[in-house]
N, C-alpha and C positions, 0 to 999 in steps of 0.2 A: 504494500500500500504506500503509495507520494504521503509525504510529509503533510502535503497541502490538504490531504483527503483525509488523513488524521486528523490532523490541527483541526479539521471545519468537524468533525462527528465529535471531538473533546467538545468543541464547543455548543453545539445545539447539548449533549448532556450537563456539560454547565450550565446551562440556562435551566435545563429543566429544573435539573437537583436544588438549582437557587430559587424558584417557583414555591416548591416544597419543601423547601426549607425553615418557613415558618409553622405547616403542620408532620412534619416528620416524626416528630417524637410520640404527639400526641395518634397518629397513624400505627405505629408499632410499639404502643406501652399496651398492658395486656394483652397480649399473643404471648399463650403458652410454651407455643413451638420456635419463638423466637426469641423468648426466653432460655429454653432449655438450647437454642444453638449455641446462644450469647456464653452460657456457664459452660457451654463443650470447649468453646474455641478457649476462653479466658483458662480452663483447665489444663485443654494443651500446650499452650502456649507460657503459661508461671511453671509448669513442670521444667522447663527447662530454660529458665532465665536465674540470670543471678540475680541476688540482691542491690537495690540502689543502681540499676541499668539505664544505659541510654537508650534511649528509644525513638527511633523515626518513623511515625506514620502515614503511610500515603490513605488516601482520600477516607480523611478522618471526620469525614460527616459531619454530625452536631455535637463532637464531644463522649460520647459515653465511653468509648473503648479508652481514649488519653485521660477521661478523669479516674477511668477503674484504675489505671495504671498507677497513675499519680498517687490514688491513696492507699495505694501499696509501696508507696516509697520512691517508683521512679521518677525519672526524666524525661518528659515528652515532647519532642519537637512534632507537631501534628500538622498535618500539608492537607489541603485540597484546591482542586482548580474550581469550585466551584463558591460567589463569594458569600452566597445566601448560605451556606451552610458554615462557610467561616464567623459569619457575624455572628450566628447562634452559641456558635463553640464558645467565641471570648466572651459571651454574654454569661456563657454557664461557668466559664473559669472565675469569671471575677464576682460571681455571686457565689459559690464555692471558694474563694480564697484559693486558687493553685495558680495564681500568677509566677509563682517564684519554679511550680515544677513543669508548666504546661506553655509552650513558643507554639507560634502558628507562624503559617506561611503558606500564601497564595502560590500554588505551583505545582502545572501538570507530572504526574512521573512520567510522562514521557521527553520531559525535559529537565529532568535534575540534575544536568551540566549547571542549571541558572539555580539551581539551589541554593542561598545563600549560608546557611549553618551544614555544610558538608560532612558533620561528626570527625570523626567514622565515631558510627553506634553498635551500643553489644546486640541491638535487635533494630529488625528492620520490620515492619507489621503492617497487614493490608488485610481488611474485612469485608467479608460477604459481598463479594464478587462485584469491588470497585472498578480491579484489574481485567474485568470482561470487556470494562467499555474502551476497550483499542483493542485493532487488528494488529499493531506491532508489540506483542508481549514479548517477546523476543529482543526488542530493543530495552524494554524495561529492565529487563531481566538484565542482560548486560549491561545496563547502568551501577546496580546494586553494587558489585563487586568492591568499589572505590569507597563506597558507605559503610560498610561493616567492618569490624576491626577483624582480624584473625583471629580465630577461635569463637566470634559472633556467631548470630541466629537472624534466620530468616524464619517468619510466618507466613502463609498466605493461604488466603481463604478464598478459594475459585470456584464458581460455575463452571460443572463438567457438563463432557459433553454427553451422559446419558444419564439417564435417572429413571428408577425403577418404580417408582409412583406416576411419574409421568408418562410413560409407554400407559403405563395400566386404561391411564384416562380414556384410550381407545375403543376399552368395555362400557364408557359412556357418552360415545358419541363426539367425542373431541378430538377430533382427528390433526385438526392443526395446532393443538398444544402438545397431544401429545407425542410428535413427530418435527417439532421445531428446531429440535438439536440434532435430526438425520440431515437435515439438509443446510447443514450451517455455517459450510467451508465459507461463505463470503458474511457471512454477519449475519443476525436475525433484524428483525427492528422490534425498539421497545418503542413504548410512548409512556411519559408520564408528566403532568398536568397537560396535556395537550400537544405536548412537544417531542418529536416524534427523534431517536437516536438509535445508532445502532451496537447492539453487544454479542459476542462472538463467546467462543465455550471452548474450553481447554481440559486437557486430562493431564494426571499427575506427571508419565512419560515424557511428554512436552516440556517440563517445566526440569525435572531431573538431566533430561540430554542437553538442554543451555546450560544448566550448572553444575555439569558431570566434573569438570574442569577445574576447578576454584571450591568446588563445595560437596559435602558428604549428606547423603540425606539422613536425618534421625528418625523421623517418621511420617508416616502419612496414613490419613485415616477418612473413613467416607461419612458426609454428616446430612444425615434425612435419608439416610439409605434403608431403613425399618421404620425410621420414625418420618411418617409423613412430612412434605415442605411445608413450611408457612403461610402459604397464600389459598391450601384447601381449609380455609377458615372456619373456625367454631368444630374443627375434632379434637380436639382434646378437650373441651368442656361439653362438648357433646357424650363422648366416648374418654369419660376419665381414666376408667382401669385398663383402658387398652391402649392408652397413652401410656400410663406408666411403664406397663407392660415390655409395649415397645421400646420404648427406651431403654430400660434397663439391659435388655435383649441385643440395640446398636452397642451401646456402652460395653458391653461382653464381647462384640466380635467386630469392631469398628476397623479393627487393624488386619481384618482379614480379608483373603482375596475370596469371595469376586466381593462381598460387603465395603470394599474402600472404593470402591467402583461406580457402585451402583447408588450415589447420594446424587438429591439435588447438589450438593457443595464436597468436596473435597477439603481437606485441611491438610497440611505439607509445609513443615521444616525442615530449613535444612542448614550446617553447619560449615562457615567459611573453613577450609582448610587452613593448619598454620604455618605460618613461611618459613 
C-alpha cells in the first residue's frame, strides 16, 4: 500500500475514533465480555513486566489501559492519532492525579520516526485491534525495534483473521459477517459514527516472521475463542452460567493450538532479544 493511501485511511479512522470519543466509554462500561477481555489482556500482559516499567502505548484511546498501568506503579507515554480520544485521556489523567506517570502524544505508529519521547521502553502495548487499522503492519512492526530496550516486551492485541463465533453466525443467516475475514486480503470496511474506514486482520504467524529476527516470542494466546466476542450483546447477562462456564474453559486452554486461533482477538508477546 503508497504511503498516501495509508496516511488518507489513518485519517478518515481518526476522524471517526474522535467523533466517538466523547461516548466511548460510556459505549463499552458494562459489557461483561469486554470486561472479562480487559482483565485477560491486563493478566497477560503484568505477568511479564517488571516493576516500575516504561511503557509506550500506541492508540491509547480514552485512557483506561495507561491509567490501569499507572496505578500499578508504571510509566506511561500513551500515543494516539486520533485527537478526540486524546483530549478524553488528559481529561481522565488530570482528574485522576497521574500527570507525573501518564505523557501523551499525538502520533500515528505508522510514523514513530516523529515520535518525540523515543524511550527505549521495557514494554511496548497496543489494544484491541488498534493495529488493524493499517495495511502496512509490517512497517509498524519494524519500527518497534529502536523503542524497546533489550530484554523489553512487546504486547499486542490483534484482530485475527478467523474467529470461531463468527463463521458460526452462518447458522443464522449472516453471511456477510460471518465471512468478512475470508475475503480480507485488501481490507474490510468499518464504519463508525458515520464514517466509513478500512481494517484489515492479521494472524499470530505474521507478526512472529517480522520479529523472528530481533525478538523471541513468550506467548501467545486466542481471546473470544470459547468465550463469545463482544459485540453479540447481552450473552452473558442473558446466559450467566455459560458465560462463566466458558470462560473458565478459554482460561484453561487459551495457549493451545487450534484455541489460540480460533478468537475474535489474539494476544502475542514477544521478547527483544539481548545484544
Amino acid at each position: 500500500m503508497s504511503n498516501t493511501a495509508s496516511h488518507t485511511h489513518e485519517q478518515f479512522a481518526a476522524a471517526a475514533f474522535s467523533l466517538q470519543s466523547g461516548i466511548f466509554d460510556r459505549i463499552y462500561t458494562g459489557n461483561a465480555i469486554i470486561e472479562y477481555k480487559r482483565q485477560r489482556v491486563r493478566e497477560h500482559t503484568m505477568k511479564y513486566l517488571p516493576e516500575e516499567s516504561s511503557i509506550l502505548e500506541l492508540n491509547s484511546g480514552t485512557g483506561d489501559d495507561a491509567i490501569f498501568f499507572a496505578g500499578k506503579g508504571h510509566l506511561v507515554h500513551a500515543t494516539d492519532i486520533s485527537e478526540g480520544m486524546q483530549l478524553i485521556l488528559k481529561q481522565k489523567v488530570a482528574e485522576q492525579g497521574f500527570q507525573n506517570k501518564i505523557s501523551t502524544e499525538l502520533c500515528s505508529f505508522t510514523q514513530l520516526d516523529l515520535l518525540q519521547n523515543k524511550g527505549p521502553y521495557d514494554l511496548i502495548f497496543s489494544n484491541f485491534g488498534g493495529l488493524n487499522c493499517t495495511g502496512d503492519l509490517g512497517k509498524v512492526l519494524n519500527s518497534l525495534e529502536d523503542l524497546v530496550k533489550p530484554g523489553g516486551q512487546i504486547t499486542l492485541v490483534i484482530i485475527s483473521t478467523f474467529c470461531l463465533w463468527e463463521t458460526l453466525l452462518l447458522f443464522k443467516g449472516k453471511f456477510k459477517t460471518a465471512t468478512r475475514r475470508f475475503f480480507s486480503g485488501k481490507g474490510r470496511n468499518a464504519n463508525i459514527e458515520g464514517l466509513n474506514f478500512t481494517c484489515w486482520y492479521y494472524d499470530a504467524g505474521f507478526i512472529q516472521q517480522k520479529m523472528k529476527r530481533k525478538f523471541d516470542v513468550i506467548s501467545v494466546e486466542g481471546l473470544c475463542s470459547i468465550v463469545p466476542p463482544s459485540y453479540i450483546e447481552g450473552f452473558a447477562e442473558k446466559y450467566s452460567r455459560t458465560f462463566s462456564f466458558l470462560s473458565r474453559m478459554e482460561n484453561k486452554l487459551k495457549h493451545l493450538w487450534p484455541i489460540r486461533s480460533l478468537g475474535d482477538y489474539f494476544i502475542i508477546s514477544l521478547r527483544r532479544k539481548l545484544l
